[in-house]
N, C-alpha and C positions, 0 to 999 in steps of 0.2 A: 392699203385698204383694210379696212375690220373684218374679222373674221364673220361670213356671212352665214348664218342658220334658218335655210327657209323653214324647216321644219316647224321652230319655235314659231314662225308668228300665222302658219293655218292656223284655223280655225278647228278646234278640237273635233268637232261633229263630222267635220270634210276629212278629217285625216283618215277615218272609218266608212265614208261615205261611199258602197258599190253603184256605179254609174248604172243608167238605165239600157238595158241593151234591145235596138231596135231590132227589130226582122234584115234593116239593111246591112245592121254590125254583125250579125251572125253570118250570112251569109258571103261568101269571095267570090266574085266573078271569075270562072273560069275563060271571058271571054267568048264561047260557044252559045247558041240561040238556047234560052232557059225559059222553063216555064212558072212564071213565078204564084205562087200559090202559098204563099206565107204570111201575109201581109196584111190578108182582107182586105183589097184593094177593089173598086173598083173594075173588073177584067178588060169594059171597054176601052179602048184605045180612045181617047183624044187632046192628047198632050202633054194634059196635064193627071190624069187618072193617076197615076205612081207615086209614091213618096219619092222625095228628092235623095241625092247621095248626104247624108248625115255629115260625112266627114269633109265635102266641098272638093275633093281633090284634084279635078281640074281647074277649080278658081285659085287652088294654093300654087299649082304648078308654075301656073299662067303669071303669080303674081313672085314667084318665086326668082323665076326668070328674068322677071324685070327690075327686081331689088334687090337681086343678088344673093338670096339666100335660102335657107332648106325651108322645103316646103313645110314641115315637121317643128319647125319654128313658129306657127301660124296657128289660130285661133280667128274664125269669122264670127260674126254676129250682126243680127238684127238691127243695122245702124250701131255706130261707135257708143249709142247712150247703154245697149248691152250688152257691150265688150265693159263697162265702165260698170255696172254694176253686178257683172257678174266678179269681178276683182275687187269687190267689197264683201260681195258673200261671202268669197274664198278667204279673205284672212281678217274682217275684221269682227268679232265678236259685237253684237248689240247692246247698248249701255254701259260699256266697258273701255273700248277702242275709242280711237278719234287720229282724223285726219289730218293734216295739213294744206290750205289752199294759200294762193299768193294774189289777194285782189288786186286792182281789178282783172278777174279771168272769168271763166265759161262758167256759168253760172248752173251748170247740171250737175258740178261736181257737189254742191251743197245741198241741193234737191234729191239726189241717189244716198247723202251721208245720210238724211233724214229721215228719207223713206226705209231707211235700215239702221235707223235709230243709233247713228252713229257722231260723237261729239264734234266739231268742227274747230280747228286753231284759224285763224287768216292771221296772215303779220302778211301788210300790204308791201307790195315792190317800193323800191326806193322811188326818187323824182326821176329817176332815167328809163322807171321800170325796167328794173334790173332785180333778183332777188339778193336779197340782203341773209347771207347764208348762215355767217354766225348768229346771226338772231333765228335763222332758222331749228338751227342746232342748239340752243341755248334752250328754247320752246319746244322741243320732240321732248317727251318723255319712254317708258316703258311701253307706254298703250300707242305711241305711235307708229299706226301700223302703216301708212302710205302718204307720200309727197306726190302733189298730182303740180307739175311744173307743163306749162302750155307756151309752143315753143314753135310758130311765130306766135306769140301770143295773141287772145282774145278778148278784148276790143283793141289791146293798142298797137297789134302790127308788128312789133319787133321780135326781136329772135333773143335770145337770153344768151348770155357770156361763157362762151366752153370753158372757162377757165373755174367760172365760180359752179356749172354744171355737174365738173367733174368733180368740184373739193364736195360736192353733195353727196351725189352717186358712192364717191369712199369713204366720207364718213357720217351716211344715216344710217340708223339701226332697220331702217324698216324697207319695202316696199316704194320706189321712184316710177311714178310713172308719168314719161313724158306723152304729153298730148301732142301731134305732130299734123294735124288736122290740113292743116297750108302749107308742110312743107314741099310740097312741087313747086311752090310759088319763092320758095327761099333760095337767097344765094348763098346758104350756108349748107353741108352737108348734113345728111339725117343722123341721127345717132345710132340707126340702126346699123350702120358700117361699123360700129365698135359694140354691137349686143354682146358679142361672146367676153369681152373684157368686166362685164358687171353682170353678174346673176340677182343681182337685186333690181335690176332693170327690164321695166316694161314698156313699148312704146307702140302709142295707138295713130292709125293712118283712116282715114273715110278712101269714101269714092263720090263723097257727095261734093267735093268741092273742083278741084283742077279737073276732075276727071269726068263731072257737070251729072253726076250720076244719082243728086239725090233724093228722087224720086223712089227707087229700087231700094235704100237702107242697107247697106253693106258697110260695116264698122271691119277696119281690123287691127288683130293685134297681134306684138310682136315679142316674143321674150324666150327664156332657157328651156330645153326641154323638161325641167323639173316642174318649172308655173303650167307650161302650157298643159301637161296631163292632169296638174289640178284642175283648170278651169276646162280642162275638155269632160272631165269628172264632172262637174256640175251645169255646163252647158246643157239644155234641152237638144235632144238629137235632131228634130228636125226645123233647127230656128232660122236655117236661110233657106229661103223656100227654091222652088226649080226656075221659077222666072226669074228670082234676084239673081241666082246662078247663070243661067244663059245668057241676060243682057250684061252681067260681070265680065263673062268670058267675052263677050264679042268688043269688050269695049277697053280690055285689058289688053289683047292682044293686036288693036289699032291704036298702038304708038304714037302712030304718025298723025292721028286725030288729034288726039291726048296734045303731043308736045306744041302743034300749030294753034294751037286754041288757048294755050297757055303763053305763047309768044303773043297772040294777035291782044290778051289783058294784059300784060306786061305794059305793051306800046300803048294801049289804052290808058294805064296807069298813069305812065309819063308825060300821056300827053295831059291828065288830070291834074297833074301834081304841078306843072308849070300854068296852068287857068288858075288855080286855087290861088295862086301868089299874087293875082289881079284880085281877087274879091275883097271887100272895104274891111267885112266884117270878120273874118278870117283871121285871128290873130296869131296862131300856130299851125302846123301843117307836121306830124312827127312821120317820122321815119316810118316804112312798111315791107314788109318783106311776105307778105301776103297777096290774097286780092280786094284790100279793101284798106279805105285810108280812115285815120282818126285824123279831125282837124279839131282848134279850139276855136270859139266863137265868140261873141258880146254876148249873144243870147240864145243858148240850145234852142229855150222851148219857142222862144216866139220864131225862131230863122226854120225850125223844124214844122210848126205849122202853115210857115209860109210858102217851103215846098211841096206839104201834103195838098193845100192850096190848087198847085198848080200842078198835080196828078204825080206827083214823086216820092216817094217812099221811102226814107232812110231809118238812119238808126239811130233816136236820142239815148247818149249814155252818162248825163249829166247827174243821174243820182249814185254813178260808180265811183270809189275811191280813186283820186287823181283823175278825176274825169269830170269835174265842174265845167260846164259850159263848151262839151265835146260832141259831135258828130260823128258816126260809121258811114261812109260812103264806101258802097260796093261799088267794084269797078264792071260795072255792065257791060253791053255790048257799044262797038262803037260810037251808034245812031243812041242810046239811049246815054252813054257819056257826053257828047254832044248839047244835047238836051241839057242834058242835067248841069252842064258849064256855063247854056246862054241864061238859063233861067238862075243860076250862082249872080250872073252878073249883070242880070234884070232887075233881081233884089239890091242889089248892092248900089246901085245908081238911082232907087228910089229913096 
C-alpha cells in the first residue's frame, strides 16, 4: 500500500479549525443528581426541554456492540446525506478538488460535490457493474481527494469485487469512502471488519434501511481515529437530536426485531425473484444483494406508468448509465409483494 498522508489532503482552513464547544462538552457527569444551569435551557421538565448528549454515546455503544467495534470509531449524523457532506467540507477544498463517482450510483454524491463546488469525475462501472479500477486510477489526479464506491450498490443491487476494492483502497492517493447503505441485506461481509487495515478508509451505514428506521435520519460513520476527530471537529454539536437518539437506542438494541424483518424481505425477495421470471416483458432480472431488485424491460416508461396506474410505485431508472429500460422494485411487505407480482402478471397477459 502507498504511503498514506492524511494530513496532506484536509483542508487547510480545518487543519486550524477550534471546534465549537457546547455547555454539554464542558461539562462530565459525575453521575450524581446535578443541577444544570449552564445551558439556558428551558428548566421545565417535559422530555424534551435539555439539549441532547452532543457526542451520542449510548447510540455509539449500543451500535458498537453489535459491529464489533470501538465506539470512538464512530461519527453520527443527521441521515447518511450529513455524514456525506460533512466529509467533503473536511478535505475537499472548493474549485480546486474533485471527486470520483462510479454511475450509475446514489445520486447525492453529485448534488453534495455541488453544493460545495466541487468537480466531479464519473467513469461508469463496467457491463457487470463492477468498477473498472485502472481506469480509475489512470483518472485520480493530485486534486483527487475522495472515491465514493456504494457497495451493494444503488440502483443495481450488487455488491462490488473485494478483489478490485482492495487494489483501490492501496493504491488511491486519496480518501475511499465506501457507501454500505444495504449491507444487512448482503451476503458479503462489511468492510468494516478490516477498517483498521486502511486509514484511508471510510464507511457509511443508515438505519434507514434494514433497520426500517428512516423516519428519525441517523447516518453513520465509520473510519480511524485520525478522520473521525476531524469530522467530529466540524460536525455541529448538536445535530442528532434526543428523539433520533432514543428511538436509535431502542431499536439498536432489539436485534431480534432487526434480524426477523430482514429474513421475512429476504424470503420476500425470493419469492419476487422467481414471479419476475413469469412476466412477458421482463427481459433481465440482475442479481441483488440488497432490498430491492433492478429488472430490465421492453419499456421503462410505459410498464412504469402502468403500475402507477394501478396504485404502485416504483422506481424508473432508465435515464441512468447502464440502466436503459430498468425498473427498482422495493421489496415491500409480503401483502404488498403479492400485489405487486399479480398486477406484474396482469400487465403481462394484456
Amino acid at each position: 500500500m502507498k504511503t498514506f498522508n492524511l494530513n496532506s489532503l484536509i483542508r487547510e482552513n480545518i487543519k486550524t479549525l477550534k471546534p465549537y464547544s457546547s455547555a454539554r462538552d464542558e461539562y462530565k457527569t459525575s453521575g450524581s443528581e446535578m443541577v444544570f444551569l449552564d445551558a439556558n435551557e428551558n428548566p421545565y421538565e417535559n422530555g424534551v426541554n435539555r439539549y441532547p448528549d452532543p457526542k451520542q454515546v449510548d447510540v455509539k455503544v449500543a451500535l458498537g456492540k453489535v459491529k464489533n467495534c470501538n465506539p470512538n470509531n464512530i461519527v453520527l449524523g443527521n441521515g447518511s446525506d450529513e455524514i456525506l457532506d460533512l466529509i467533503f467540507r473536511a478535505f475537499c477544498e472548493p474549485k480546486k478538488d474533485n471527486i470520483i463517482i462510479l454511475p450509475p450510483t446514489y445520486g447525492m454524491y453529485t448534488v453534495l460535490a455541488g453544493i460545495n463546488d466541487i468537480e466531479t469525475k464519473e467513469i461508469v462501472l463496467s457491463e457487470s457493474f463492477q468498477p473498472k479500477a485502472d481506469e480509475i486510477l489512470n483518472e485520480a489526479n493530485e486534486h483527487s481527494k475522495i472515491l465514493f464506491l456504494c457497495s451493494p450498490n444503488n440502483p443495481t443491487g450488487n455488491n462490488f469485487d473485494n478483489a478490485t476494492v482492495e487494489k483501490l483502497l492501496k493504491e488511491f492517493n486519496g480518501i475511499i469512502v465506501i457507501d454500505e447503505a444495504y449491507i444487512d441485506f448482503s451476503s458479503q461481509e462489511s468492510w468494516l471488519n478490516r477498517l483498521e487495515e486502511f486509514p484511508n478508509l471510510i464507511i457509511t451505514q443508515t438505519l434507514s434501511k434494514a433497520y426500517g428506521m428512516a423516519g428519525i435520519r441517523l447516518g453513520i460513520c465509520y473510519a480511524s481515529l485520525a478522520i473521525i476527530e476531524i469530522l467530529n471537529r466540524i460536525k455541529p454539536p448538536y445535530n442528532v437530536n434526543l428523539l433520533t437518539q432514543a428511538y436509535a437506542l431502542k431499536r439498536i438494541e432489539d436485534q431480534e426485531s432487526v434480524q426477523l424483518e430482514i429474513a421475512r424481505i429476504q424470503k420476500s425477495k425470493e419469492q419476487l425473484v422467481k414471479a419476475l421470471e413469469s412476466v412477458s416483458f421482463i427481459t433481465e432480472i440482475f442479481p441483488s444483494d440488497a432490498n430491492f431488485i433492478l429488472i430490465k424491460v421492453d419499456n421503462a416508461n410505459l410498464r412504469y406508468d402502468q403500475l402507477l396506474e394501478k396504485g404502485i410505485v416504483i422506481r424508473n431508472r432508465t435515464t441512468q448509465p447502464l440502466c436503459e429500460n430498468c425498473l427498482r422494485l422495493t421489496v415491500g411487505t409480503e401483502s404488498e409483494v403479492e400485489r405487486l407480482i399479480a398486477e406484474l402478471l396482469t400487465i403481462s397477459k394484456s
